[in-house]
Every structure is written in structure tokens, then in C-alpha cells.
C-alpha positions, 0 to 999 in steps of 0.5 A: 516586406509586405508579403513577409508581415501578411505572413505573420498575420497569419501565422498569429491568426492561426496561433490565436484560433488554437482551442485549448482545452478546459482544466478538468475540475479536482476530485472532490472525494476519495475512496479507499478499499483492500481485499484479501481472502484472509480478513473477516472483514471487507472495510472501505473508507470514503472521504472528502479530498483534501486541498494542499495546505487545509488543516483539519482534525480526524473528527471533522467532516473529511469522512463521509457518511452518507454513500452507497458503497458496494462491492460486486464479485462473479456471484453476488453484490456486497453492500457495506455499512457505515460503522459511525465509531470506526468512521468507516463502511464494513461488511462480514467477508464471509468466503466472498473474497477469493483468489483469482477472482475480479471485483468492482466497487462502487460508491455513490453519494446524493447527485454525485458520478459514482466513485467505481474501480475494479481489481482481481485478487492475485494468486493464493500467496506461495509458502515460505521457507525462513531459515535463521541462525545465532550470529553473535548478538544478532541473529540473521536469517534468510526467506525464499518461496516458489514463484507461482507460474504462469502469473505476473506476481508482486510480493511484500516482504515484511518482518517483526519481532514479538518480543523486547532485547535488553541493553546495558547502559554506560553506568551499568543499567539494563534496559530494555529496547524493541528489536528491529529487523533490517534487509541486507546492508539497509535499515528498512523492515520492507521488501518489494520485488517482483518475478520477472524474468522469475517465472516459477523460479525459486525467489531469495530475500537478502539476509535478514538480521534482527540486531541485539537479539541476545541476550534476552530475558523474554522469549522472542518469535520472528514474525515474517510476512509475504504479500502477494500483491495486484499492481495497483495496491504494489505501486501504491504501497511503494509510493504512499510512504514516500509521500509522507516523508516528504514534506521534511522543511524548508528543503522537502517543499523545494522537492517535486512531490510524490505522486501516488497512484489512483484507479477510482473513476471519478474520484481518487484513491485505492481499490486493491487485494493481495494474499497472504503468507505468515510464518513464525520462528522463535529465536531464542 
């Protein structure tokens, strides 16, 4: 019995002595920053993080304005300016921004760890083939493009219509409503997939339909847009929405939250880059 208890004394002995660790503090800033080839702009948001439950107005001191933000390629550095009316840093691209090509941003504040990430830019975005017929009121359509070989690609396919359907009320009214294009037997105006075990295969979107397309008095164009994606900006891009829709009541609170991703040091937020491919096809 004695030796059993000078057993636990031990044991809780030994419990007690565990060192655990100490929480690492929050971030308290965040950056947010995407490249592409095709903009005129290099564009970085930098704000103070936001705890959960604190109300604050766009206006308020959630942006700041006082970092250092840079961005770094192969060849030369790129520092940004903060833009007081857009609450934003910016800078001319100017070719700085190539495919293929690796870049660092940095933004420092006053006695403040730099905020640092790094991405590369995937691969110039393959060429689209988008193909559409009449099909009663609709009008469907299908997207396929060649994966580019030798690569781990992410693609973002989107879809919108430039342009208003009409629609008859019961009484005989005609009025007029935004078309929306919807993805196989979904609602959603967004596709996210990927090549694997695609490598330079010719990958297909499920049918696309633009519902109530006819008749229209205006002329209508299909706009198709195709993203190819770093994994960071990919995986942010799929969970981002989903964390905005959420926090649906009572019930949405109950939910285990979404957690977006982060590759900023010392900080959180986004620094990624993708290409882009647009095509136009008129309906009517």
C-alpha cells in the first residue's frame, strides 16, 4: 500500500513538472496582396486584425498607413504607395510581374517584425475553347483548354453575361432581370479544379447554361474567365466565401468556423498570383 501511494506521488510529481508551453500572442496585422501579369497595377492592403465580435466602420483605423510595403522579384524591388482615397499601397506593374517568376513581399511598420510572404506566378493561362448552342430559352454552353505540362496547375473558372433578359409577369408585364450562368446541375457561377492525374490532358467544365437568355431585346456577350492559380491564392479563393456565409444566425454560431488559410510571416493574410484567359462569345 505504501509503495503503491510513493507510486502516485511520483507519477503526479512527474505530471506537475510538465512545461507547457506559452500561447503565441495573435497577429495584430494583416496583409493582403495578388499578382497577375495582366494588371496595370501592383495593389497591397495592409490592416489592423480584427478581434471576433468588434464592430468598426471601413473608414476607421482598421487600414494603415503608415508601413513600408515592397515587393522583390529576380531583377529589382518595387516599393508601393499608400493611395489615402483608395486606403490602399500601389505601384505601376509595368512587365514587372511575369510568369513563372518568384516574389517576396515585405511590409514594415515602426518597431513591428516585418509582415514578409513569398508566391510564384504559375504559368501564362492555356487558351480557351468555349463552344454554345440555343436550347429553348437557355442557352448552354461547354469550356475545355489544354493543361500545361510538366506543372501542378489550379484553375478558376468563371462566367457572366453583359447584358439583361426580359421576363413576363402574370398580368403581362415585361420586365427585365440579370441573367446568371449556372455549372452542370448547380446554381454556382464558379469552378475550381485541378490537373491531377491531368497532366497536359485536355480538361472539360461541366455544361454551362445561361437560363432565360431568349428573348432579349439587347444583344447579349458570354464572358468566360479561366484563372490559373498558386496553391496559396486557390485555397484561399475556395474558403473566403465560405466564411462569409457562415455566421447565418443562431444556428451558423453553433457551426465550427472556417478557417482561411495565411502565408504572411508574422502576420496574416494573402500573398498570391495567378494568369489569366478571357474569352467572348455573343449570344444572340
Amino acid at each position: 500500500m505504501i509503495r503503491s501511494i510513493a507510486s502516485l506521488w511520483m507519477v503526479a510529481v512527474a505530471v506537475g513538472c510538465v512545461r507547457v508551453e506559452s500561447p503565441s500572442p495573435l497577429p495584430t496585422h494583416a496583409v493582403f496582396c495578388v499578382l497577375s501579369p495582366g494588371d496595370s497595377l501592383l495593389v497591397a492592403t495592409m490592416s489592423r486584425v480584427v478581434p471576433v465580435g468588434e464592430r468598426y466602420r471601413l473608414d476607421s483605423v482598421v487600414s494603415i498607413s503608415n508601413a513600408v510595403v515592397s515587393i522583390s522579384g529576380n531583377s529589382r524591388t518595387v516599393r508601393l504607395a499608400y493611395n489615402a482615397t483608395k486606403r490602399r499601397y500601389e505601384a505601376a506593374n509595368d512587365r514587372f510581374v511575369l510568369p513563372r517568376e518568384t516574389y517576396r513581399l515585405r511590409a514594415q511598420l515602426p518597431n513591428e517584425l516585418p509582415l514578409e510572404a513569398s508566391c510564384r506566378v504559375p504559368a501564362e493561362c492555356p487558351e480557351m475553347k468555349v463552344k454554345g448552342e440555343k436550347n429553348g430559352e437557355d442557352f448552354g454552353f461547354n469550356v475545355n483548354w489544354l493543361d500545361i505540362p510538366g506543372e501542378e496547375n489550379r484553375y478558376f473558372l468563371t462566367a457572366s453575361v453583359d447584358g439583361v433578359g426580359l421576363i413576363q409577369s402574370p398580368n403581362g408585364t415585361i420586365g427585365i432581370q440579370n441573367l446568371l450562368v449556372s455549372w452542370g446541375t448547380g446554381f454556382g457561377s464558379r469552378i475550381f479544379t485541378t490537373d491531377k492525374n491531368k497532366d497536359g490532358q485536355r480538361l472539360f467544365s461541366p455544361e454551362g447554361v445561361v437560363r432565360k437568355a431568349f428573348p432579349s431585346r439587347d444583344s447579349l456577350v458570354l464572358r468566360v474567365v479561366l484563372e490559373n492559380m498558386n496553391p496559396d491564392y486557390f485555397d484561399y479563393s475556395q474558403t473566403a466565401p465560405s466564411q462569409r456565409t457562415s455566421d447565418d444566425g443562431l444556428i451558423g454560431r453553433l457551426k465550427e468556423p472556417v478557417l482561411v488559410p495565411s502565408n504572411v510571416e508574422n502576420g496574416l493574410g494573402i500573398f498570391g498570383a495567378y494568369t489569366r484567359r478571357t474569352v467572348r462569345v455573343r449570344v444572340n
